[in-house]
DSSP file (Angstrom, degrees, kcal/mol; ACC not computed):
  #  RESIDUE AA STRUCTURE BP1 BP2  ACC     N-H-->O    O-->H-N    N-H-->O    O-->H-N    TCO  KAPPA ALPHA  PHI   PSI    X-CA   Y-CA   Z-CA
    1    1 A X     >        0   0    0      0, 0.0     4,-1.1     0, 0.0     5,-0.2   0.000 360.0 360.0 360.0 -48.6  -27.0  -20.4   15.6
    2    2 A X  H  >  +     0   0    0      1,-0.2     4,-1.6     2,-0.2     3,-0.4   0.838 360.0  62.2 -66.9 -15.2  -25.8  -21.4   12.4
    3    3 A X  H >> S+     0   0    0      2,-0.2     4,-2.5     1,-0.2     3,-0.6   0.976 107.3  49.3 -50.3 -55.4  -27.1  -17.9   10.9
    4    4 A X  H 3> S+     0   0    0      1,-0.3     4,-0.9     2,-0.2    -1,-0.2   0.612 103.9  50.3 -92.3  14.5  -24.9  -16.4   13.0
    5    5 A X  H 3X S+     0   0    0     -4,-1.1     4,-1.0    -3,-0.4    -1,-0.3   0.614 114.9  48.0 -98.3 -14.5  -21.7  -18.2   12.5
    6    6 A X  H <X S+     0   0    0     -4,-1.6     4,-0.6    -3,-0.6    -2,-0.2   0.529 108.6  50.9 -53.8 -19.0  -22.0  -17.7    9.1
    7    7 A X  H >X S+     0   0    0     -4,-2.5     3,-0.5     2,-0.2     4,-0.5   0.832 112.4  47.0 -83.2 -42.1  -22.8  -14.1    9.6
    8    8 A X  H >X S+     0   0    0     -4,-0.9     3,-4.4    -5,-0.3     4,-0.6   0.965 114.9  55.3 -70.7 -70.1  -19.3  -13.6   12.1
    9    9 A X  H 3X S+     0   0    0     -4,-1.0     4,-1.9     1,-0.3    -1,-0.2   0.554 101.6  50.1  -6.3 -49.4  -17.5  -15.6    9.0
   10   10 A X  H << S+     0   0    0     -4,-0.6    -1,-0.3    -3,-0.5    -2,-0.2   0.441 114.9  43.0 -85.1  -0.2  -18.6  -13.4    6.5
   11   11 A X  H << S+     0   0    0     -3,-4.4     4,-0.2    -4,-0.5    -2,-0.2   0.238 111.8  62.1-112.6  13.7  -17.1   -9.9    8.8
   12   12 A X  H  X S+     0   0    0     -4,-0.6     4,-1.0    -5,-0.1     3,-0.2   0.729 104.8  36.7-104.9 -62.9  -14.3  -12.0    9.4
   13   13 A X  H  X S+     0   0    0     -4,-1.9     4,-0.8     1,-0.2    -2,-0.1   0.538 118.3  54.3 -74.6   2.0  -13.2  -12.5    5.6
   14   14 A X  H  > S+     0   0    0      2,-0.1     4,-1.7     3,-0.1    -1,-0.2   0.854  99.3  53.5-101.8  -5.8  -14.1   -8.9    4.9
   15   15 A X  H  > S+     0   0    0     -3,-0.2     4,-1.4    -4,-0.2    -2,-0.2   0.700 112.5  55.3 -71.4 -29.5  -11.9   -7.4    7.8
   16   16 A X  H  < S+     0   0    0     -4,-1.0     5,-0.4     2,-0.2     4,-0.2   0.974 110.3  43.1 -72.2 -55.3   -9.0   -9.9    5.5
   17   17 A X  H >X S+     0   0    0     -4,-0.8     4,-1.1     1,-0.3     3,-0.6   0.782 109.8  54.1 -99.9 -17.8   -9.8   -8.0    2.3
   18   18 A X  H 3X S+     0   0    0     -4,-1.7     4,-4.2     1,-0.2    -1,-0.3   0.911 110.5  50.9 -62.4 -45.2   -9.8   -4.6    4.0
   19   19 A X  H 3< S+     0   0    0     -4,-1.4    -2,-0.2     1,-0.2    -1,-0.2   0.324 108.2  51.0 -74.3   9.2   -6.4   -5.7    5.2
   20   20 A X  H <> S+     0   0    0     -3,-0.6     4,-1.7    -4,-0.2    -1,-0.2   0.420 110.9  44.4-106.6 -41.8   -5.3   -6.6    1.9
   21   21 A X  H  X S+     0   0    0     -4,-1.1     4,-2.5    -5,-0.4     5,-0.2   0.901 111.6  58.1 -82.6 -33.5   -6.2   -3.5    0.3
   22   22 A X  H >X S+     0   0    0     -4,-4.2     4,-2.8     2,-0.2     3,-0.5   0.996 108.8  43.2 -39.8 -52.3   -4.7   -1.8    3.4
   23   23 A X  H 3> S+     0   0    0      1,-0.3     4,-2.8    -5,-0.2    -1,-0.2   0.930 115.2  50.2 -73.5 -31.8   -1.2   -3.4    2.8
   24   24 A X  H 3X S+     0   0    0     -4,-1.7     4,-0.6     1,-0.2    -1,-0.3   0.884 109.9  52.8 -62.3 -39.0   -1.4   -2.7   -1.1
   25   25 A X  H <X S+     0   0    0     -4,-2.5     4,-1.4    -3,-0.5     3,-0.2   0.729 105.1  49.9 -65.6 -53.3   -2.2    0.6   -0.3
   26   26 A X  H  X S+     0   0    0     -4,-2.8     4,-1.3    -5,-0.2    -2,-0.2   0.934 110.5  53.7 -64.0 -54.2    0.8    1.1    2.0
   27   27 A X  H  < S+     0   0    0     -4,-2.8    -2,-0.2     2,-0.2    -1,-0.2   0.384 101.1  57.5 -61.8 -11.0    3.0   -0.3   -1.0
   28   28 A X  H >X S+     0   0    0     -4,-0.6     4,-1.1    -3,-0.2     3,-0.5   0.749 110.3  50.5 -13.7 -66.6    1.6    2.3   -3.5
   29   29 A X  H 3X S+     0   0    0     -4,-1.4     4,-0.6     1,-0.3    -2,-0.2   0.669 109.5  45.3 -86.9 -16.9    3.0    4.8   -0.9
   30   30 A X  H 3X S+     0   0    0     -4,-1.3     4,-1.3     2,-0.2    -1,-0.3   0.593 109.0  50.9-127.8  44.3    5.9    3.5   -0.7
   31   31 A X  H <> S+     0   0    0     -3,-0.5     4,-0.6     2,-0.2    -2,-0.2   0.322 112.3  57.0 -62.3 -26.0    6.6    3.0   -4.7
   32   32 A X  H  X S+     0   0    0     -4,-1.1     4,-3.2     2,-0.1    -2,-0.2   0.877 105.1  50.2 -73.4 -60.7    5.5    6.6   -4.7
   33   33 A X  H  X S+     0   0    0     -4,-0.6     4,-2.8     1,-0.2     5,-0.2   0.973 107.0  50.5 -34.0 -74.5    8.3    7.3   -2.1
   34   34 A X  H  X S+     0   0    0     -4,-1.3     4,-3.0     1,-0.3    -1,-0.2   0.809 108.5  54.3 -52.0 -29.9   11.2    5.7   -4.0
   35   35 A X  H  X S+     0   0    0     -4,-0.6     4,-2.6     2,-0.2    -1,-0.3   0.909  97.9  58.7 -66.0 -44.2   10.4    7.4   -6.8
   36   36 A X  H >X S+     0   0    0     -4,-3.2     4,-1.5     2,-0.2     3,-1.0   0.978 109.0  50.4 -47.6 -64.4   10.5   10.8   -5.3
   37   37 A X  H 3X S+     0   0    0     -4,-2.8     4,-2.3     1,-0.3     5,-0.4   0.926 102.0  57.5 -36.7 -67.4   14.0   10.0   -4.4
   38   38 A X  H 3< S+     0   0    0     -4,-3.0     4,-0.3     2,-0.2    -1,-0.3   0.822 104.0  52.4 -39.3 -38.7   14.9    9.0   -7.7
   39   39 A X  H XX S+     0   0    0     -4,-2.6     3,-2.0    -3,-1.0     4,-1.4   0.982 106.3  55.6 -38.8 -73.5   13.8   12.4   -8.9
   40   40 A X  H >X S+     0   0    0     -4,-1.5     4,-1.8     1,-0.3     3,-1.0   0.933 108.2  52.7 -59.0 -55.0   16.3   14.1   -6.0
   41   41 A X  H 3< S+     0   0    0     -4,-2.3     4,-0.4     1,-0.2    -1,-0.3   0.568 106.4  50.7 -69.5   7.0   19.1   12.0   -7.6
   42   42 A X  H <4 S+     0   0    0     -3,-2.0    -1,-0.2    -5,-0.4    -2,-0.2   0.769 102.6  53.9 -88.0 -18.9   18.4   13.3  -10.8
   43   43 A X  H <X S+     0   0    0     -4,-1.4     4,-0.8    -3,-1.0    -2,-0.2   0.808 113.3  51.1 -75.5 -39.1   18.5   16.8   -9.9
   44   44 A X  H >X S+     0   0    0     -4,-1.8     4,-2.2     1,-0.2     3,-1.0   0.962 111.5  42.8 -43.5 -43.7   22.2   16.0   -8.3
   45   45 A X  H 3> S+     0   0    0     -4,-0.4     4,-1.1     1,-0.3    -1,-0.2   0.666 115.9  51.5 -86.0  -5.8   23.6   14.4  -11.1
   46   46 A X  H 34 S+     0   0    0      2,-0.2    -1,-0.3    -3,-0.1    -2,-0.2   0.771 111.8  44.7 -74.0 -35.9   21.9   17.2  -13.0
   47   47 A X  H << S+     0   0    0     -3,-1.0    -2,-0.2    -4,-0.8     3,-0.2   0.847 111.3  61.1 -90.8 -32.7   23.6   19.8  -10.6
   48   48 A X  H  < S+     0   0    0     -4,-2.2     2,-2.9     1,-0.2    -2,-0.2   0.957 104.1  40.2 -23.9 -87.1   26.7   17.8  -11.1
   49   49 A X     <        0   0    0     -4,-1.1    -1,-0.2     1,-0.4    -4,-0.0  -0.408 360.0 360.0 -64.9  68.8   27.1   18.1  -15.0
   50   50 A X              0   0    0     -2,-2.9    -1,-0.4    -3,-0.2    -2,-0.1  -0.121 360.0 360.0-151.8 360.0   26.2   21.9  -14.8
């Protein structure tokens, strides 16, 4: 018995660190995002001085 609460323990904190790298992952994509957008207001304020 104790094997195997130590065995559900250890899929228990890696299902955590998968869900950690998920959420970083998500926050990548959308730091990725904002940037794209910053690009499309620089081509206004480009289209702007023109």
């Amino acid at each position: 018995m104790l094997v195997l609460k130590i065995f559900i323990v250890s899929i228990q904190r890696s299902a955590v660190s998968g869900q950690r790298s998920a959420v970083s992952g998500q926050r990548s994509a959308v730091s990725g995002q904002g940037s794209a957008v910053r690009g499309q207001g620089s081509g206004v304020s480009g289209q702007r001085s023109a």
